[in-house]
C-alpha positions, 0 to 999 in steps of 0.5 A, spaced: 289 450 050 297 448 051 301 454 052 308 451 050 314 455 055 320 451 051 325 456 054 323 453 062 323 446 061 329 446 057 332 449 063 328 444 067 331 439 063 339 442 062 339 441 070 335 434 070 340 428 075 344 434 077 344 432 085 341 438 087 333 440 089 330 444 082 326 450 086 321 453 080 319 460 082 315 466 080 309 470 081 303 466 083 299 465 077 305 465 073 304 458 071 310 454 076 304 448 077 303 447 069 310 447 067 312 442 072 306 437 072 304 437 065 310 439 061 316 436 064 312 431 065 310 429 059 317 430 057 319 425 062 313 420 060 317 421 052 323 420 054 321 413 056 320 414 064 315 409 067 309 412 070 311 408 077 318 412 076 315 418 077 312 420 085 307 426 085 305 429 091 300 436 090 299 439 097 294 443 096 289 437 094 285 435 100 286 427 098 294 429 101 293 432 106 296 426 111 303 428 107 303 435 109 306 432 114 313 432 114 316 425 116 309 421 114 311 425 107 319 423 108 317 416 109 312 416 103 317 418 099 322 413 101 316 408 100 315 410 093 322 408 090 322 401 090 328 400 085 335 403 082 332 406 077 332 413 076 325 417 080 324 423 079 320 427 085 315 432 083 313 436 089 307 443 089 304 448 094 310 445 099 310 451 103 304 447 105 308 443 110 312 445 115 319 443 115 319 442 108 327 444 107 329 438 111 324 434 107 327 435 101 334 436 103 333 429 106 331 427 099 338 429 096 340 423 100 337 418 096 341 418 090 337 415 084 331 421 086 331 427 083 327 433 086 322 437 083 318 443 087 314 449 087 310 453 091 306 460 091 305 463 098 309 468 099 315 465 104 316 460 098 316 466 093 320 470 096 327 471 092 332 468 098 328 461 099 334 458 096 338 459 101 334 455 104 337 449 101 344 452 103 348 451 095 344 445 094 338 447 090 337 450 083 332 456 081 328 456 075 325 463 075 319 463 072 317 469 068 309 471 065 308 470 058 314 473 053 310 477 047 312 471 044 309 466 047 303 470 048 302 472 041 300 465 040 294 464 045 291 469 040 294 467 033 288 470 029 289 477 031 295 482 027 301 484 031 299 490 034 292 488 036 296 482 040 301 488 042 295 492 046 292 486 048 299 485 052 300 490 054 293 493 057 292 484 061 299 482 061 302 476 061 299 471 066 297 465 063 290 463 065 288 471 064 290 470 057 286 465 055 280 469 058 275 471 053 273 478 054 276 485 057 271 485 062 273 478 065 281 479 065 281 486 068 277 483 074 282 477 075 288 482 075 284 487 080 282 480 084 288 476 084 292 484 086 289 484 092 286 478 093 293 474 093 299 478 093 297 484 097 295 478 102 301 475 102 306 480 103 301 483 109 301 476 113 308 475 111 311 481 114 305 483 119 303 490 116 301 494 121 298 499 116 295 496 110 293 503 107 301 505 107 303 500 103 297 500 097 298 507 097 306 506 095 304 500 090 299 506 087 305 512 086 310 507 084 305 504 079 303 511 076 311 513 075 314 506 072 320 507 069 321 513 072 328 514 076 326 514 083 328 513 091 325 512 098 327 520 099 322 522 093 317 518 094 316 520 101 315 526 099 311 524 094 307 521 100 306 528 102 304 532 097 298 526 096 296 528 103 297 523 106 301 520 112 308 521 112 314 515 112 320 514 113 325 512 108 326 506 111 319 504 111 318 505 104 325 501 103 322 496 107 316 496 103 319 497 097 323 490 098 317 487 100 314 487 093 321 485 090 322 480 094 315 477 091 317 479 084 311 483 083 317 489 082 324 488 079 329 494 081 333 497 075 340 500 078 343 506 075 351 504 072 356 510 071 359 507 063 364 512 063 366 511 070 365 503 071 361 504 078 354 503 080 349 509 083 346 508 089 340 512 087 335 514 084 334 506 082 328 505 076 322 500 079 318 495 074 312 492 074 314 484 072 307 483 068 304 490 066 297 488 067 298 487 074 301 494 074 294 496 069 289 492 075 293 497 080 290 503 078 284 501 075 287 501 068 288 509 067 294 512 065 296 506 060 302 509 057 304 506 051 312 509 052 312 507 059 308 500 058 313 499 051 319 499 056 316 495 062 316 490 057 322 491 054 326 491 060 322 484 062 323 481 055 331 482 056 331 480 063 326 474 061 333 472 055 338 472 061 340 479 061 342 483 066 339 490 066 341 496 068 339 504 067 346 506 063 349 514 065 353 516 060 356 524 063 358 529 056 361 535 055 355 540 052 358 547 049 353 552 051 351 558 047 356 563 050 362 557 049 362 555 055 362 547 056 358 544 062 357 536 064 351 533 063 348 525 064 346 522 059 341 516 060 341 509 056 335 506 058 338 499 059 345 496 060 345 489 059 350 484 060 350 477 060 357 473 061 362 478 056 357 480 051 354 487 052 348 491 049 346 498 049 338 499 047 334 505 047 326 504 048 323 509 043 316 509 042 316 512 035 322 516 030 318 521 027 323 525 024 332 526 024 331 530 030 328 525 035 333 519 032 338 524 033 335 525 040 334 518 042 342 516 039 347 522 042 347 518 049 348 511 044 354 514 040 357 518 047 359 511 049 366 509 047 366 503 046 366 497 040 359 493 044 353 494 040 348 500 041 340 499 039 334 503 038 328 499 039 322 503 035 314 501 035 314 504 028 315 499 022 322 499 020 326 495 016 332 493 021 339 496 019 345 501 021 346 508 021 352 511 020 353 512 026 353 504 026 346 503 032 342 499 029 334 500 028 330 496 029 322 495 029 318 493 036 315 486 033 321 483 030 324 484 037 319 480 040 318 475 035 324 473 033 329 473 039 333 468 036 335 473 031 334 480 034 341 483 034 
């Protein structure tokens, strides 16, 4: 079954002879290789380029490893672009080359190629690869599977059928197209630790394996709840386990991130224009991995609904952060205290601002109210939502925040706000 990803090769496809080394990344198993040599490829052969104009190299298959090899790979290269015509250069697993930078900075030489490359351990997943190619390189972040792309892996089952399905697996490809619960819950478990705790061990030389699987245990157990290096070495504590040094829980945490299996949301005084340090939120990038982590216990549908709502706004090109409006509360006795107020996301992109409370159900005027009060104490004309599993038609109140249903959300991206 092809699962189409429109939304990155477009990208692919905005950047293309732009003179710049176009550098796919994600989380393994994302589907970084598919995207590049099945859909962008076939995109290419559409537009009307030759098969000899399109140089393919996998790594990873045993017939190329000669061209692991930095200057045999180079000089292959080289050999392959025979006239003035555009070629296009489709590179994967290059983290298997040593040098590999130089190579492709090399190819930025040659003026009618245009370079394509993935990668999936962990140096090359690592968020600051692209200063590996010193300004000369363009990054396409791919995401696992948005609902709505998920959604059409199974399209004979209703919305809330998918939706619990997506939010127990994720949304990684091949864990999709999986037929059982049994084999997808035993991929995610295997492919956790058999390939991201891996990675990041051997990249960052953990001395104590067993420090670093009991941090991605209570970090997994407390998603979208504020959080800091300070608490969760106390956390470590009361566990009964070893203590740690913030720093080294930083350290870890920085790990996780930089092989996006967590994504870090900071905290934003409104009122005040200015980023909290700390406490932070931390999420997982797909929440079936979250699930694997702990053996698919506490599956809170709240918590697991705003996981998936803080990746679908940063998968629309968002950037999320954790609101904190302060008010002041008149007490019982007249007296008036400041308070914090939170929103779930501040999302920005360019001059366009968004407020959206997750909220899994509104099942009565008081728990509307409750979910709002931080929306309506935000002075400003940006725009204030309320995203809510219950089935509701889309419309304002009159405070003027809009109301939206789960599934309209996910499915209709286009149209959302």
């Amino acid at each position: 079954m092809e699962i189409k990803r429109d939304k990155y090769l477009n990208r692919l496809i905005a950047h293309q002879g732009n003179q710049r080394v176009k550098i796919i990344t994600g989380i393994r198993r994302a589907g970084k290789s598919y995207l590049l040599f099945r859909l962008f490829k076939q995109h290419l052969l559409d537009s009307g380029v030759k098969p000899s104009h399109i140089i393919e190299i996998q790594l990873d298959d045993r017939i190329n490893i000669e061209l692991r090899n930095p200057d045999a790979c180079l000089a292959f290269i080289r050999k392959s672009v025979k006239d003035s015509k555009p070629y296009y250069l489709l590179v994967d697993e290059v983290q298997l080359m040593p040098e590999f930078e130089d190579v492709l900075n090399s190819c930025l030489h040659i003026s009618n190629l245009d370079t394509y490359v993935t990668g999936s351990n962990s140096r090359f997943l690592s968020t600051d690869i692209i200063t590996e190619f010193r300004g000369r390189g363009d990054e396409i972040y791919l995401r696992p599977l948005s609902f709505s792309e998920f959604a059409t892996t199974c399209p004979s089952l209703d919305f809330d059928s998918a939706w619990l399905q997506y939010i127990t697996y994720g949304g990684l490809p091949y864990c999709a197209l999986l037929p059982t619960a049994e084999e997808k819950a035993d991929y995610l478990t295997r492919l956790f630790e058999e390939v991201y705790v891996r990675d990041i061990m051997e990249r960052h030389h953990i001395q104590y394996p067993g420090q670093l699987e009991q941090l991605m245990n209570i970090v997994s157990s407390g998603i979208g709840s504020l959080t800091n290096p300070k608490k969760l070495e106390n956390a470590f504590v009361s566990m009964g386990g070893e203590k740690l040094s913030d720093r080294t829980i930083k350290q870890y945490l920085d790990h996780l991130t930089d092989a996006f299996i967590l994504e870090r949301a900071d905290r934003y005084d409104i009122k005040g224009k200015k980023y909290i340090s700390t406490p932070s939120k931390y999420y997982f990038t797909d929440t079936g991995l979250r699930n694997a982590r702990i053996n698919f216990r506490q599956l809170e549908k709240t918590h697991l609904m705003e996981n998936v709502l803080y990746n679908e706004l940063c998968g629309r090109g968002f950037s999320v952060d954790v609101g904190v409006v302060e008010v002041n509360e008149k007490q019982a006795d007249g007296k008036y205290v400041r308070k914090q107020l939170e929103i779930d996301f501040v999302c920005n992109k360019a001059d366009e601002r968004i407020y959206i409370q997750s909220a899994f159900s509104l099942p009565s005027m008081e728990k509307r109210q409750n979910e709002e009060r931080s929306l309506i104490s935000v002075d400003d004309s940006f725009r204030k939502v309320i995203i809510t599993a219950d089935k509701v038609i889309k419309h304002r109140d009159e405070q003027g925040v809009l109301i939206m249903g789960l599934e309209e959300f996910l499915l209709n991206p286009e149209a959302s706000f």
